[in-house]
C-alpha positions in Angstrom: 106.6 106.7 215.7 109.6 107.9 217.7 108.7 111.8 217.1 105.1 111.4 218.1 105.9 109.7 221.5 108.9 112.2 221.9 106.2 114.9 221.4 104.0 114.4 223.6 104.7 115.6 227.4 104.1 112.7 229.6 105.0 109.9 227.4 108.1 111.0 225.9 109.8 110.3 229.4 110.3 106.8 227.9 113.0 108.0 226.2 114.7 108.7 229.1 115.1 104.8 228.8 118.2 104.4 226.8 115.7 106.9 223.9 113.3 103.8 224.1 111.1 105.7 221.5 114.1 106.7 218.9 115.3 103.1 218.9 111.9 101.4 218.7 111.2 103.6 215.6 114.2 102.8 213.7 112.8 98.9 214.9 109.6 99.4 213.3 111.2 101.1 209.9 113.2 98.2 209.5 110.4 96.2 210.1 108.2 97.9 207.4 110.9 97.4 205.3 111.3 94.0 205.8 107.3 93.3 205.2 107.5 95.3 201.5 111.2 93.1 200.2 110.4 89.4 199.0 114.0 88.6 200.3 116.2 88.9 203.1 117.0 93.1 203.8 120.7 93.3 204.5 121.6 95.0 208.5 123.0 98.0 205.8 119.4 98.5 204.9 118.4 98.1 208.1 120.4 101.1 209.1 119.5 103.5 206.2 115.9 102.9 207.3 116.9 103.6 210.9 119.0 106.7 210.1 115.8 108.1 208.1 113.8 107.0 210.7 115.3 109.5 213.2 115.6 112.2 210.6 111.7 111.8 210.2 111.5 111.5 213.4 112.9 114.9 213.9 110.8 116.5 211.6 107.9 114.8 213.4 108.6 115.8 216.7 109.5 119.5 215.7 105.8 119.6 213.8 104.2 118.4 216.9 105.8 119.8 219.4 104.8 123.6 218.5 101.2 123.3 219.0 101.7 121.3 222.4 104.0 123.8 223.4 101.6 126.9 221.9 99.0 125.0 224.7 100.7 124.0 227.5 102.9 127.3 227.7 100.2 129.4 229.8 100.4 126.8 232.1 104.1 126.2 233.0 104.5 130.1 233.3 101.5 130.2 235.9 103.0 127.3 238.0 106.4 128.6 238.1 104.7 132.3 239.1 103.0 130.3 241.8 105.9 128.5 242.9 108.0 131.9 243.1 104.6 133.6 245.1 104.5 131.1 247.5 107.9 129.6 248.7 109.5 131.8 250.8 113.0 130.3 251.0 113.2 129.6 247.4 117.0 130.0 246.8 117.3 133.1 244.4 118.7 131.4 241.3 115.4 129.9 241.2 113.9 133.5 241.2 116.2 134.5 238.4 115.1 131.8 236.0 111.2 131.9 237.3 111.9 135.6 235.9 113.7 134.9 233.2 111.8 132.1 232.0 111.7 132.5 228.3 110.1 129.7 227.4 108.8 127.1 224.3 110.5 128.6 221.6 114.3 128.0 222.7 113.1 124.5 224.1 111.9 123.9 220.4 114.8 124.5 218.9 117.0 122.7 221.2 114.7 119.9 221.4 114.8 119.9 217.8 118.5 120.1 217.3 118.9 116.9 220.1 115.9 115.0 218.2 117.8 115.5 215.1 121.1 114.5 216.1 120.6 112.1 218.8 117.4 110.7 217.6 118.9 109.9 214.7 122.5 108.5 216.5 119.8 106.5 218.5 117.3 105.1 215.5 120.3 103.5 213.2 121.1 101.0 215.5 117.5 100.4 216.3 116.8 99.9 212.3 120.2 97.4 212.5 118.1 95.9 215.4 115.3 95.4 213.5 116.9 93.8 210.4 118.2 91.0 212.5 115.4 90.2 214.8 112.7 90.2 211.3 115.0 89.1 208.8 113.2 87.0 206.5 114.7 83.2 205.5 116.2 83.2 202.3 113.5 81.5 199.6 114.4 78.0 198.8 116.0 77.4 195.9 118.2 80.8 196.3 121.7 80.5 196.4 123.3 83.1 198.9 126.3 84.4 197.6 127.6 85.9 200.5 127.0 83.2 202.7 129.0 81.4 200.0 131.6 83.6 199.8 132.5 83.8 203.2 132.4 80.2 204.1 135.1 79.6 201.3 
């Protein structure tokens, strides 16, 4: 879930938002794990699920980023030409990187190499997260043994 909102142009801005995508999708594996396990997952499993999450999520976002990029590509280089045609004061850095623009293949690999790392940095805690808040109750007639062990 994290990598195809992180794809996408518009909507990946979310995670600007503390990686509001990467989180919410290490939320969700936990979740999924949670609705397959007859008992209580542990916040350990929680955050192996998360951790995969964002390494999925990588992969995911690398996948679908290359056609969106292969499309919208044409584009960005025309607007920046039109912005460099048309502002007369444009400072000349701004010239030098409208000119230099190299475009969607070094984006891909550093947005791949952030989604990887970061994303998953960012989707362990959310799958911790997510074991808390959809733990299920332990079964009745289960004896908890470390709850047990603790207490003594």
């Amino acid at each position: 879930m994290g990598g195809v909102l992180s794809a996408l142009p518009i909507v990946s801005a979310g995670n600007l938002c503390c990686c509001l995508w990467v989180v919410s999708g290490g939320v969700v594996a936990a979740y999924l794990l949670q609705q397959n396990q007859p008992t209580p997952i542990t916040q350990g499993d929680g955050a192996i699920v998360g951790l995969l999450a964002g390494l999925t999520g990588a992969f995911v976002y690398l996948v679908l980023s290359i056609p969106i990029t292969i499309l919208v590509a044409p584009f960005e280089r025309a607007v920046l030409q039109r912005l460099a045609e048309t502002a007369g004061t444009m400072p000349p850095q701004f010239r030098d990187y409208v000119d230099g623009y190299i475009g969607g293949g070094i984006r891909l690999t550093f947005g791949f190499m952030f989604m990887l790392f970061v994303g998953s940095l960012f989707s362990t805690p959310g799958g911790l997260l997510g074991a808390v808040i959809f733990k299920k109750p332990i079964p009745p007639g289960t004896i908890d043994v470390l709850a047990s062990s603790v207490s003594s």
